[in-house]
C-alpha positions in Angstrom: -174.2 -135.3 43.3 -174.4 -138.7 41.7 -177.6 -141.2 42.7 -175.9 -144.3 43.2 -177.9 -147.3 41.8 -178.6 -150.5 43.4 -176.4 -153.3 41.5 -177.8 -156.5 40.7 -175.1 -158.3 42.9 -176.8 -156.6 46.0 -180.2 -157.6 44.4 -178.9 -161.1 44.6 -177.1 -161.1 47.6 -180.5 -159.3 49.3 -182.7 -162.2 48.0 -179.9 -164.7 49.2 -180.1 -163.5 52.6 -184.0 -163.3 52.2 -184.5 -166.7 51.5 -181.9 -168.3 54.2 -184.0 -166.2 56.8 -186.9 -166.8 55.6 -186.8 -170.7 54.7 -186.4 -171.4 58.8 -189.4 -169.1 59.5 -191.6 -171.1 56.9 -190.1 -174.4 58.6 -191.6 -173.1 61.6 -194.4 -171.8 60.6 -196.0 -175.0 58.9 -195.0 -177.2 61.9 -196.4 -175.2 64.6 -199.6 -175.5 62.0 -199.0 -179.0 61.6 -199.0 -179.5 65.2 -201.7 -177.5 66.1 -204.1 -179.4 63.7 -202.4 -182.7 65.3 -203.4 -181.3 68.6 -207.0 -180.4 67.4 -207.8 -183.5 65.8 -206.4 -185.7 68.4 -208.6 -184.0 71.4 -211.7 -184.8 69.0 -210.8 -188.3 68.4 -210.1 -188.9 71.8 -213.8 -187.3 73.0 -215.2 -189.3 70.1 -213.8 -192.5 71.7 -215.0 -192.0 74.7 -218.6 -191.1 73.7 -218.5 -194.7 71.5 -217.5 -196.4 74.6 -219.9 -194.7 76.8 -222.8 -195.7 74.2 -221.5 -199.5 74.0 -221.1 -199.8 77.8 -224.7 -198.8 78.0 -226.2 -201.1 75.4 -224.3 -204.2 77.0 -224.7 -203.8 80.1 -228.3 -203.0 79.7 -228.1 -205.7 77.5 -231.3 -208.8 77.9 -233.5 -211.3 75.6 -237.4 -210.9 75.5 -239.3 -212.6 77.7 -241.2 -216.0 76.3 -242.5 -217.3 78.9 -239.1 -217.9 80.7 -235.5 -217.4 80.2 -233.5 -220.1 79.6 -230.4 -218.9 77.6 -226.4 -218.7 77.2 -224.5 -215.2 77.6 -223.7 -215.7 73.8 -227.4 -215.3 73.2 -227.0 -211.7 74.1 -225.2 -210.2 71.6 -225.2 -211.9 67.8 -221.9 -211.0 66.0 -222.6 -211.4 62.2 -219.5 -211.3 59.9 -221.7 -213.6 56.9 -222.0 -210.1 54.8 -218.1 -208.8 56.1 -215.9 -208.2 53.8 -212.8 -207.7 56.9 -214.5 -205.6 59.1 -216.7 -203.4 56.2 -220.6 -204.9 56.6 -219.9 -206.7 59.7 -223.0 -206.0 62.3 -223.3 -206.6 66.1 -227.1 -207.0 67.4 -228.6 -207.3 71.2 -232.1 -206.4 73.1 -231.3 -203.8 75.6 -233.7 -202.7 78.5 -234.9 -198.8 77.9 -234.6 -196.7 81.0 -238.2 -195.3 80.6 -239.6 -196.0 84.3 -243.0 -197.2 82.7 -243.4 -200.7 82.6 -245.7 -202.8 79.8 -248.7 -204.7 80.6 -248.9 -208.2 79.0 -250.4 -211.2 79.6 -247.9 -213.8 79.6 -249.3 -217.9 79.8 -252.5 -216.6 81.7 -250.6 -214.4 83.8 -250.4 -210.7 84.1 -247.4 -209.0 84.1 -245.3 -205.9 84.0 -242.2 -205.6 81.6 -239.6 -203.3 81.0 -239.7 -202.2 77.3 -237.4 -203.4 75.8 -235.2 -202.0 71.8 -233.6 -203.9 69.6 -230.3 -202.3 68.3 -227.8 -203.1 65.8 -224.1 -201.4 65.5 -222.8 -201.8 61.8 -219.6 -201.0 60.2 -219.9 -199.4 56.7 -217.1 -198.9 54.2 -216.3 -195.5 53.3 -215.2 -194.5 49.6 -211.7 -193.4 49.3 -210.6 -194.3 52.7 -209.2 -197.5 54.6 -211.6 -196.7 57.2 -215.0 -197.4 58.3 -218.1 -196.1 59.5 -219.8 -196.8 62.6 -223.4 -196.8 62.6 -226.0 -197.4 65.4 -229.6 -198.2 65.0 -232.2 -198.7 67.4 -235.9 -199.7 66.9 -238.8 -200.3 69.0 -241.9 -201.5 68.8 -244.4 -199.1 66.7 -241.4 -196.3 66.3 -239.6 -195.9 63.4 -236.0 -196.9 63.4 -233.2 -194.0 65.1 -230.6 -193.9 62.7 -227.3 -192.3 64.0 -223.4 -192.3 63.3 -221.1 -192.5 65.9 -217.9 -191.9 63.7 -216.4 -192.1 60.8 -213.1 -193.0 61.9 -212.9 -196.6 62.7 -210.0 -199.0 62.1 -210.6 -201.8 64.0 -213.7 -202.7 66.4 -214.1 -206.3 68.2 -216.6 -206.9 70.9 -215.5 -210.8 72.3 -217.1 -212.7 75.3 -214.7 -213.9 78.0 -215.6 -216.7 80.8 -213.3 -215.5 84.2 -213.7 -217.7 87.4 -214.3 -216.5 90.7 -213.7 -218.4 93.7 -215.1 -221.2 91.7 -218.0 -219.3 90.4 -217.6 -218.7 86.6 -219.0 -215.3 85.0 -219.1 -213.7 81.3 -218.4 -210.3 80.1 -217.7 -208.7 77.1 -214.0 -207.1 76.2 -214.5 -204.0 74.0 -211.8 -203.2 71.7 -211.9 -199.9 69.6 -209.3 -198.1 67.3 -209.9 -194.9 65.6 -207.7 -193.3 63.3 -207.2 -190.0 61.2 -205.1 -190.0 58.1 -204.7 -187.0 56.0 -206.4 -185.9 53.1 -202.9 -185.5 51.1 -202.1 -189.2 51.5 -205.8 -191.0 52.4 -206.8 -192.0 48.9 -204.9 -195.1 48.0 -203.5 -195.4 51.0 -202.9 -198.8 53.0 -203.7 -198.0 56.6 -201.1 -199.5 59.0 -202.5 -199.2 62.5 -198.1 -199.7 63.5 -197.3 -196.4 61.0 -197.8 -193.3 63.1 -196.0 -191.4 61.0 -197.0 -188.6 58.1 -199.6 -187.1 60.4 -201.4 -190.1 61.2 -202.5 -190.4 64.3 -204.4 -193.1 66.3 -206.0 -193.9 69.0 -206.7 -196.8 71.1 -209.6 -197.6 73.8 -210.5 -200.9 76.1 -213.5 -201.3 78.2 -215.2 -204.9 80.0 -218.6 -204.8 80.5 -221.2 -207.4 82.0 -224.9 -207.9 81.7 -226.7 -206.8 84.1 -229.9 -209.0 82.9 -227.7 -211.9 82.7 -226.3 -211.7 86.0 -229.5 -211.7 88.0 -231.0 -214.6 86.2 -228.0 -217.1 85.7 -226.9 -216.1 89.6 -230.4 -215.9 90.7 -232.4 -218.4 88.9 -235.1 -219.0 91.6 -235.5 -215.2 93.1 -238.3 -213.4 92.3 -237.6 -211.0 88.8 -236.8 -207.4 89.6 -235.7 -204.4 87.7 -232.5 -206.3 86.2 -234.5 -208.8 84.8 -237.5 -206.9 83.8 -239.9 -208.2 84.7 -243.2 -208.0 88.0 -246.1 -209.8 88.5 -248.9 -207.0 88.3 -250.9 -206.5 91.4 -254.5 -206.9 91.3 
């Protein structure tokens, strides 16, 4: 009996049949990959968001001015937005006082007077430029008095961050608070260096994400409501008992 070869016509016609099959299957393949990624990287930017916004309501609302013997002051003397060194957002620092929650209050004397005081941290949130990459780095750093400075970063992802003071009225009664505005992004390594990040193109595997949050002081709302009531935890500040 004669062994009947394979011709190359079948070869070709096998690899042709191969390769429509298999093109769809790749297709697949690298978008259910692509998506899963997506998927991955969009659950960790949104927890990242939220643990930015969680640390910035804090600080604000926490937010006060040493104490000097009084505390005459405007809400803008809370937080100091300094854009002299920005160049856009890259180098642009925010700066405030906050109250610790330690329960353990400071004993000073104050004018002749003796008195308790929460302590008190200054902290700065700055935006570093990041080589390669539209985006920016978000840095906070806290110091206190006789501790060396806590340096941390909160992302690495940051396309846009504006913290603006707003005046609302209330039944006549103005008040101030702070609108929080935060963006983060992710853009591929395959198109990130030399790219132009457009916040409006979503496109490519860029994703973005967008978070709001109003916060007031609660330092600044007992004092400027309550100028002549006695100080209490808001404010910081006790008379010590003898």
């Amino acid at each position: 009996m004669k062994r009947k070869g394979i011709s190359i016509i079948e070869v070709m016609i096998a690899l042709a049949v191969t390769t429509v099959i298999a093109g769809p299957l790749l297709y697949l393949y690298q978008s259910g990959l692509k998506s899963s990624t997506s998927g991955v990287v969009s659950i960790d930017m949104l927890s990242e968001g939220r643990r930015i916004c969680t640390q910035l309501h804090d600080d604000l609302k926490n937010s006060c001015i040493p104490y000097r013997g009084g505390f005459s002051m405007r809400f803008s003397d809370l937080l100091e937005a300094d854009f002299s060194r920005a160049d856009g957002l890259s180098g642009a620092e925010y700066r405030l006082y906050r109250h610790t929650t330690s329960p353990e209050l400071i004993k000073k004397d104050i004018d002749d007077q003796k008195m308790l005081l929460r302590p008190i941290m200054h902290v700065r949130y700055r935006l570093e430029k990041l080589q390669n990459s539209d985006l920016l780095k978000l840095v906070r750093i806290e110091s206190s008095d006789g501790a060396p400075e806590r340096i941390q970063v909160l992302s690495e992802r940051i396309s846009f961050l504006k913290i603006q003071p707003v005046k609302v009225s209330d039944g006549g009664e103005q008040g101030y608070l702070w609108n929080v505005k935060l963006q983060l992004a992710y853009v591929p390594e395959s198109i990130q260096a030399g790219f132009a990040f457009n916040a409006t193109d979503r496109s490519r595997g860029i994703l973005v994400n967008d978070f709001y949050d109003v916060v007031y002081s609660d330092f600044f709302k007992s004092v400027s409501q309550n100028p002549l009531a006695p100080r209490n935890w808001n404010t910081g500040l006790t008379f010590q008992r003898h």
